[in-house]
C-alpha positions, 0 to 999 in steps of 0.5 A: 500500500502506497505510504501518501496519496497527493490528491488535488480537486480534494473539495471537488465533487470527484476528489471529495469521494476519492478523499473520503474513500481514501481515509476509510481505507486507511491511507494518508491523504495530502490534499492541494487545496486552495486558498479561501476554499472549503475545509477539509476534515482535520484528519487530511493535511493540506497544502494550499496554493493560490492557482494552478495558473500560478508557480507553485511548491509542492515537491515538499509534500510529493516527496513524502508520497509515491501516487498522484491522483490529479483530478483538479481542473478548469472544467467544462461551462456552458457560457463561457465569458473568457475571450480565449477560452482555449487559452484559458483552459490550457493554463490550468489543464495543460500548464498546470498539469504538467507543472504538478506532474515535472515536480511529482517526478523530482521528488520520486513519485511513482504514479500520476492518476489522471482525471481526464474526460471523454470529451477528449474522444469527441461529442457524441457518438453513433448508437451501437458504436461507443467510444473505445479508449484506443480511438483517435482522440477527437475533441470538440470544444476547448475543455476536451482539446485541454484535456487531450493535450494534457494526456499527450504532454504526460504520456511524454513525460512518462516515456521520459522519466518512467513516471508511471501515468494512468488516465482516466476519462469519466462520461457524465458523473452522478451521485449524491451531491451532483449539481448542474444539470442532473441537479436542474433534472431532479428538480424538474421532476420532484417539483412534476414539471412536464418535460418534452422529452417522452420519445428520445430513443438515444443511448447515453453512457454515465458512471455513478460517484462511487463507481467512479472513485472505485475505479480511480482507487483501483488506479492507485495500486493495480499493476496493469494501470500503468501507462494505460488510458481506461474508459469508465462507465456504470456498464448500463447505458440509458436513453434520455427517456428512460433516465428520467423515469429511473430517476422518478422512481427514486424520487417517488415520484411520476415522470411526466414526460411528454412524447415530443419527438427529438427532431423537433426538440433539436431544431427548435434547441438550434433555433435558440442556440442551444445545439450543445444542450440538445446533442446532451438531450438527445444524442447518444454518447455510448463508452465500451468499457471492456478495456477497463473490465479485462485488464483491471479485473474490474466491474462497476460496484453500484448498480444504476438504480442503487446510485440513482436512489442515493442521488435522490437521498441526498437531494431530499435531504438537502431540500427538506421544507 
């Protein structure tokens, strides 16, 4: 078992659940968090740093650890104000990274975990043809060009040093906590809002928190991680339709979803300019995880009605009148 784990994103959504998951393992955790964040428990010792576009000391730290989960980032918006966004993200995803990953390797790191993102493969894929983690990378938007340049700058690295680098790109990560858009979506449905979206046959890949933290844990130790790039996913894909009565049904409540068909609902989503809402609404984004599966041993611990139902626990709870 690896002496410390150096964990940033640790007051994140993903790195949070990885540090927990960490702590009842046993394991040290050495957390990189920023200036003026939240708190972490008193059990996790921290490391502040202002901001990964900044020039930051860490080596004190990484040398008293032997693996690097990574899963801090300028992440993915809707409506963003930068005027260069690729720029923006490359600062923190690409420099940054990259400056954490040169320091982890002078101070005898031995594995660097990194939490990338499926939109280096692209938007959307054909229904029965998922993404695989050996395709040709294809991103589409700033954040997934980030985020493949990252990759391509460890991968260098690795090959350089004998760091060993593991990448990780998560799809659509839900659980107890989530916000943006699945939040907007149990909102909707507890409050019994009709929803036009009743005849959306596509097929979308998610991965629920824990399936995701299991995996990244699994990440730390497993000796034929080294140097590999996974794919990760709950192993059950949904339509649209079909995720929104799932998540009814956790709820306890009715879906009451009206059968507009999706042709209509692009158009008029293309209309108002919100072509990248309707590709989420009602493309397919399918994940083979057989790679994942047969090299690592490894198969998603929660089911997705179980991670569904402590989805909507936690909502309920945080939303009690």
């Amino acid at each position: 078992m690896s002496r410390k784990v150096f964990l940033t994103g640790a007051t994140g959504f993903v790195g949070n659940a990885v540090m927990r998951r960490l702590q009842v393992e046993g394991r040290e955790v050495i957390a990189a968090v920023r200036k003026g964040g939240a708190e972490l428990p008193a059990s996790v010792r921290s490391v502040s740093f202002t901001s990964f576009e900044h020039d930051n000391d860490w080596e004190g730290a990484l040398s008293e650890c032997d693996v690097v989960v990574h899963s801090a980032a300028r992440v993915h918006v809707m409506n963003d104000t930068e005027t260069d966004p690729l720029a923006a993200f490359r600062r923190v995803n690409v420099q940054g990274t990259v400056a954490l990953a040169r320091q982890a390797i002078s101070a005898g790191v031995k594995r660097f975990v990194f939490i990338s993102s499926i939109k280096v493969n692209g938007e959307g894929t054909k229904p029965g043809k998922p993404y695989t983690a050996d395709d040709v990378p294809m991103p589409q938007d700033p954040y997934g060009v980030s985020k493949m340049e990252a990759e391509e700058a460890l991968r260098k690295l690795a090959a350089e040093s004998g760091l060993e680098v593991v990448i990780i790109r998560p799809v659509l990560v839900y659980g107890p906590g989530v916000k943006a858009n699945f939040l907007n979506m149990m909102r909707w449905l507890d409050r019994g809002v009709p929803l036009p979206f009743g005849a959306i046959d596509n097929r979308r890949s998610l991965v629920a928190l824990d399936n995701l933290v299991d995996l990244i844990v699994t990440c730390i130790e497993h000796p034929a991680a080294r140097n590999q790039t996974f794919l990760v996913s709950d192993g059950e894909d949904l339509s649209t339709t079909a995720l929104l009565r799932r998540m009814a049904q956790a709820l306890g409540k009715s879906a009451r979803l009206l059968p507009v068909p999706a042709w209509v609902l692009s158009a008029g989503a293309k209309s108002l300019g919100k072509a990248a809402l309707s590709q989420r609404l009602c493309g397919s984004l399918q994940v083979d995880i057989l790679k994942t599966r047969e090299l690592l041993g490894w198969h998603p611990p929660v089911n997705v009605d179980a991670a569904l139902l402590a989805a909507a626990r936690r909502y309920q709870e945080q939303n009690k009148k």
